[in-house]
Backbone atoms as SQL, in Angstrom:
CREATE TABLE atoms (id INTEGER PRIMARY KEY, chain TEXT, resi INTEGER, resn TEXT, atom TEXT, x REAL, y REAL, z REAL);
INSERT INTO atoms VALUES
  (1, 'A', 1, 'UNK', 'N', -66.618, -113.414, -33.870),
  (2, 'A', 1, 'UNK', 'CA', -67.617, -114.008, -34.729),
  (3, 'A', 1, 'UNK', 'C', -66.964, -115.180, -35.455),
  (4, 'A', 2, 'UNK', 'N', -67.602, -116.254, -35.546),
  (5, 'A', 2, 'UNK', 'CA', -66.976, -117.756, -36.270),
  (6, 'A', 2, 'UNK', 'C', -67.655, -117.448, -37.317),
  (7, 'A', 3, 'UNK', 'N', -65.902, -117.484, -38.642),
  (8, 'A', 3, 'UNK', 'CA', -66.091, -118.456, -39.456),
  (9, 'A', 3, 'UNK', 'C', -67.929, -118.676, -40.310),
  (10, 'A', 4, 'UNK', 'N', -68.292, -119.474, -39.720),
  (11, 'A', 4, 'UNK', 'CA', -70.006, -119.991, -40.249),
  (12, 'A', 4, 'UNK', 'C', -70.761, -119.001, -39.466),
  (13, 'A', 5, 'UNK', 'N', -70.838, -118.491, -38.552),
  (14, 'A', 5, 'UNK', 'CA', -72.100, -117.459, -38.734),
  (15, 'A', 5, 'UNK', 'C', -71.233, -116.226, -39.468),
  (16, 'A', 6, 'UNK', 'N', -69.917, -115.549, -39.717),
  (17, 'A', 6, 'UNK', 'CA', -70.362, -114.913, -40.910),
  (18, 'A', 6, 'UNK', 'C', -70.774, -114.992, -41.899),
  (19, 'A', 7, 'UNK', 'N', -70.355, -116.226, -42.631),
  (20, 'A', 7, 'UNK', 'CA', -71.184, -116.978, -44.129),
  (21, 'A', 7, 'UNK', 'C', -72.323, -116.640, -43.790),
  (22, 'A', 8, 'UNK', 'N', -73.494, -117.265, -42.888),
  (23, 'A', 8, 'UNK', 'CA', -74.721, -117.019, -42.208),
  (24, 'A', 8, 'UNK', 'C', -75.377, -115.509, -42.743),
  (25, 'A', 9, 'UNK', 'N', -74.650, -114.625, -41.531),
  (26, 'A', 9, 'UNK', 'CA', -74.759, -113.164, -42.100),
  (27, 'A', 9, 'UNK', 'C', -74.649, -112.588, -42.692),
  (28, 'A', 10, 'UNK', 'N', -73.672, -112.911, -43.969),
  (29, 'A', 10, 'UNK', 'CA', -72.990, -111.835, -44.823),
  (30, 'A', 10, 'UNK', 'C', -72.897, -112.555, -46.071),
  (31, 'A', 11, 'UNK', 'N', -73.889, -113.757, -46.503),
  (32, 'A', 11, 'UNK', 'CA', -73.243, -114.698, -47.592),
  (33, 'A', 11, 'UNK', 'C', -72.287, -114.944, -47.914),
  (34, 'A', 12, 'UNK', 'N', -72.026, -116.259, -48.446),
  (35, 'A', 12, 'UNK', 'CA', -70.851, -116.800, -48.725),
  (36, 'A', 12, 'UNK', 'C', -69.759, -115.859, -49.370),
  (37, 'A', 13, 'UNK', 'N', -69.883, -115.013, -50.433),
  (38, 'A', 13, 'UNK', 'CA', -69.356, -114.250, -51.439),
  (39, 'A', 13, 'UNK', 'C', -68.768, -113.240, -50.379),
  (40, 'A', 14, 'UNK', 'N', -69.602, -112.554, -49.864),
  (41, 'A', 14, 'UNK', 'CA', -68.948, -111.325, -49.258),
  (42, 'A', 14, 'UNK', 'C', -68.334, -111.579, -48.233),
  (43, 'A', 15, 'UNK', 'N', -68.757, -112.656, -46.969),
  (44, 'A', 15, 'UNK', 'CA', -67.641, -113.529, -46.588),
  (45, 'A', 15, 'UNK', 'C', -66.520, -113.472, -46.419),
  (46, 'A', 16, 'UNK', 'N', -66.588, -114.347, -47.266),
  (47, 'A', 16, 'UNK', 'CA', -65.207, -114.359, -47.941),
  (48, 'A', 16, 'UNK', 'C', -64.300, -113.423, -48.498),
  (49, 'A', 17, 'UNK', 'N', -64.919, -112.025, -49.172),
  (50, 'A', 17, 'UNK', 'CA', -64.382, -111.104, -49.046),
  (51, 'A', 17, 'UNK', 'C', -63.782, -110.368, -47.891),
  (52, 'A', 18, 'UNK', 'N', -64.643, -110.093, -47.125),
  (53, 'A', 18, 'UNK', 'CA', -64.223, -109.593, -46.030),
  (54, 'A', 18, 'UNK', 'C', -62.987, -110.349, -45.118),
  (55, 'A', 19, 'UNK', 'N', -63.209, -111.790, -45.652),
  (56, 'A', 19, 'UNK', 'CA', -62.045, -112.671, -44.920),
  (57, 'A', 19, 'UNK', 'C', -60.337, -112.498, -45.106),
  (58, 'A', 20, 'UNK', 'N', -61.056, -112.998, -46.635),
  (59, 'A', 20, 'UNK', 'CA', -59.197, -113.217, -47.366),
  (60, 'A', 20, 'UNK', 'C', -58.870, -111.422, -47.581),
  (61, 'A', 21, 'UNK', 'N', -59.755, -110.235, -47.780),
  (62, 'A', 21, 'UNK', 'CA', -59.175, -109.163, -48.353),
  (63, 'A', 21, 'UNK', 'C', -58.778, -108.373, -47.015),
  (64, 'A', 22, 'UNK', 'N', -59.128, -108.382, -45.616),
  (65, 'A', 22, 'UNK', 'CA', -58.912, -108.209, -44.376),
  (66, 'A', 22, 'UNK', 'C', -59.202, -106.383, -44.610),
  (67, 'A', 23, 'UNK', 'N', -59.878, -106.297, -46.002),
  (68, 'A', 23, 'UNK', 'CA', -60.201, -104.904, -45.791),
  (69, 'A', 23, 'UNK', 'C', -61.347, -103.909, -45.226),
  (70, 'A', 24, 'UNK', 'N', -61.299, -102.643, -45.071),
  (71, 'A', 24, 'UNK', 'CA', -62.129, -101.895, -43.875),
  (72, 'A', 24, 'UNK', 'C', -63.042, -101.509, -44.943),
  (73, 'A', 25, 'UNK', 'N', -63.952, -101.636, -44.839),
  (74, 'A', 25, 'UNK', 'CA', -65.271, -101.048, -45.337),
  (75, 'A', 25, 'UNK', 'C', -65.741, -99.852, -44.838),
  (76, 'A', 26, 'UNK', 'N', -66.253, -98.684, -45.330),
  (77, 'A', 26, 'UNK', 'CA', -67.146, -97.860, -45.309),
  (78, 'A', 26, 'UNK', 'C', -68.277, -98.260, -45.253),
  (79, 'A', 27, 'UNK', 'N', -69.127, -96.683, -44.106),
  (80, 'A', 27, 'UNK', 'CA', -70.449, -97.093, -44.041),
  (81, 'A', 27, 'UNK', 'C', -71.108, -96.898, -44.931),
  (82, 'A', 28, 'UNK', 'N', -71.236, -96.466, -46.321),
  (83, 'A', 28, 'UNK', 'CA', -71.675, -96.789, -46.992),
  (84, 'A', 28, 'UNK', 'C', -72.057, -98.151, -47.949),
  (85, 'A', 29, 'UNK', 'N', -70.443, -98.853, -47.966),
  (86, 'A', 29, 'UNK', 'CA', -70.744, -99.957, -48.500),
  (87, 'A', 29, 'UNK', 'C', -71.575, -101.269, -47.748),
  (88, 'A', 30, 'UNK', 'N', -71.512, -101.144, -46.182),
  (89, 'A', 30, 'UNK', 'CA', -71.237, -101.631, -44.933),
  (90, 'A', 30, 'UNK', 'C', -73.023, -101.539, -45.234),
  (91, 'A', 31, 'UNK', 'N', -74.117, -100.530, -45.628),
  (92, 'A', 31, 'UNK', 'CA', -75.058, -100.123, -45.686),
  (93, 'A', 31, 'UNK', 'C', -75.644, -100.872, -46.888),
  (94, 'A', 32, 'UNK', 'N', -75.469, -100.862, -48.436),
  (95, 'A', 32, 'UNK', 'CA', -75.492, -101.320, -49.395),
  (96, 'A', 32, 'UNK', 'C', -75.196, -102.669, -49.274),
  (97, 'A', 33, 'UNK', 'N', -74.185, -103.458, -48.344),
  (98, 'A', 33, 'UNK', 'CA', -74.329, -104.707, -47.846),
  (99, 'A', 33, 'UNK', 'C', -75.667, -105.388, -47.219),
  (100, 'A', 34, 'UNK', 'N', -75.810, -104.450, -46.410),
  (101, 'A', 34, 'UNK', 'CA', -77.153, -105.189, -45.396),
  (102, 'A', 34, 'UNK', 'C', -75.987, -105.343, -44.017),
  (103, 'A', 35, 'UNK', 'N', -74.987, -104.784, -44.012),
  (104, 'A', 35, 'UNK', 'CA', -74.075, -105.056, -42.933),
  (105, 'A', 35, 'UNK', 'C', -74.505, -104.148, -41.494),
  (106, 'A', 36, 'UNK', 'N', -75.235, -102.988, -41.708),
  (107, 'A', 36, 'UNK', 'CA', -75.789, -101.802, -40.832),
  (108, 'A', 36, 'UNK', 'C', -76.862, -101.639, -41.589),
  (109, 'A', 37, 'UNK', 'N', -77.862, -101.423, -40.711),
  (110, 'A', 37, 'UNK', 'CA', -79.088, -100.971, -41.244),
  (111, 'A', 37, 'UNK', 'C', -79.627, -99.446, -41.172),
  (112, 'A', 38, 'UNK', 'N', -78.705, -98.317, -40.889),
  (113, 'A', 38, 'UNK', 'CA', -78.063, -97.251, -41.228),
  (114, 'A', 38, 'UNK', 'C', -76.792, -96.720, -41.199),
  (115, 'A', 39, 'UNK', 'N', -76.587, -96.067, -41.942),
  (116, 'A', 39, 'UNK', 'CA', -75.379, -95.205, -42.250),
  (117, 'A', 39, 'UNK', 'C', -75.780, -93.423, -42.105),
  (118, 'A', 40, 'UNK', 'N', -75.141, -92.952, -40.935),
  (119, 'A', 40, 'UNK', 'CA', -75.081, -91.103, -40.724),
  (120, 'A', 40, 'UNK', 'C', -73.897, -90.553, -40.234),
  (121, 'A', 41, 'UNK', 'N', -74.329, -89.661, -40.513),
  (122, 'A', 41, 'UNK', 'CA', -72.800, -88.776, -40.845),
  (123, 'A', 41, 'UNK', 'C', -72.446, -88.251, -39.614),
  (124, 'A', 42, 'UNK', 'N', -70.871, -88.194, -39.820),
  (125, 'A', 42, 'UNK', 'CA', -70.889, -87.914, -37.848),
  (126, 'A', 42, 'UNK', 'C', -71.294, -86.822, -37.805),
  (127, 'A', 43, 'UNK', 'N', -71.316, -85.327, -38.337),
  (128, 'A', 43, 'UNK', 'CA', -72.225, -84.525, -38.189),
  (129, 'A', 43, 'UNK', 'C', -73.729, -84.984, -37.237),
  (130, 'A', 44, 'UNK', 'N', -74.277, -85.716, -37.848),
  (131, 'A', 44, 'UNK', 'CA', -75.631, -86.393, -36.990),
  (132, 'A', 44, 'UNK', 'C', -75.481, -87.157, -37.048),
  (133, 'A', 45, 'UNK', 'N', -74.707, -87.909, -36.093),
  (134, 'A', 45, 'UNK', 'CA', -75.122, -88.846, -35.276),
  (135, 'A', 45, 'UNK', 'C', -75.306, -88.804, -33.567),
  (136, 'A', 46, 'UNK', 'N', -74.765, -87.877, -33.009),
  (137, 'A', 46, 'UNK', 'CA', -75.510, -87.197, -31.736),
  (138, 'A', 46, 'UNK', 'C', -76.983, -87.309, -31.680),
  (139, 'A', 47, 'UNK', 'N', -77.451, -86.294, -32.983),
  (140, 'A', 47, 'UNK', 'CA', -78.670, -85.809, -32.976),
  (141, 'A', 47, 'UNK', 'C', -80.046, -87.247, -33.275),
  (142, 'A', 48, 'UNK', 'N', -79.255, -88.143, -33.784),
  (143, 'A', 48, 'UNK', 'CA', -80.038, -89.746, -34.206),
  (144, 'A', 48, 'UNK', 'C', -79.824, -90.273, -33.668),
  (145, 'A', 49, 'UNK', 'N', -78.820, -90.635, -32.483),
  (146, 'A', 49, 'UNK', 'CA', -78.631, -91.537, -31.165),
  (147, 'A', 49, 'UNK', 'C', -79.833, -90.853, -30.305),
  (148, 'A', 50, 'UNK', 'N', -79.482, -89.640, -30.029),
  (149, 'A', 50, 'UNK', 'CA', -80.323, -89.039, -29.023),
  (150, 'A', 50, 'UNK', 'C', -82.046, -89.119, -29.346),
  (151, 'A', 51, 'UNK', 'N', -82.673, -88.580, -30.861),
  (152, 'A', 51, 'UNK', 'CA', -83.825, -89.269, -31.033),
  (153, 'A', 51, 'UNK', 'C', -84.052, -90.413, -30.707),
  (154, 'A', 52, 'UNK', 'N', -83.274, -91.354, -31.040),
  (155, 'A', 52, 'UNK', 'CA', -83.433, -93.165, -30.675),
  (156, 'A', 52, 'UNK', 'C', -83.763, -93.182, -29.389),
  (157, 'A', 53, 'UNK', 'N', -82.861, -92.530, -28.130),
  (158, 'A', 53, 'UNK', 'CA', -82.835, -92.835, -26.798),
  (159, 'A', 53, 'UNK', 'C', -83.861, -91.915, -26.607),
  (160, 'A', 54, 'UNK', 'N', -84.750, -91.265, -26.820),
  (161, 'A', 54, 'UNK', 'CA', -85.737, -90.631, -26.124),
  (162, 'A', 54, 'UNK', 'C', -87.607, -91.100, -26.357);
């Protein structure tokens, strides 16, 4: 991913966070971003892939 489409995706601010801090996010925060448009627990996530695909 370049540079300008993450700005694009992720605004400038967080960006840039994610750039210079090279740190791993949780799906929670990753969720509260707008980065995933869900977050489940590996417990279920079998069971919510498999709803999806059917």
């Amino acid at each position: 991913m370049t540079d300008r489409c993450r700005t694009r995706l992720l605004g400038r601010g967080r960006a840039l966070e994610a750039v210079l801090t090279s740190s791993d996010f949780d799906a929670d925060l990753a969720e509260r971003y707008g980065w995933v448009n869900r977050a489940v627990p590996d417990a279920e996530l079998d069971e919510f892939v498999a709803g999806i695909a059917a």
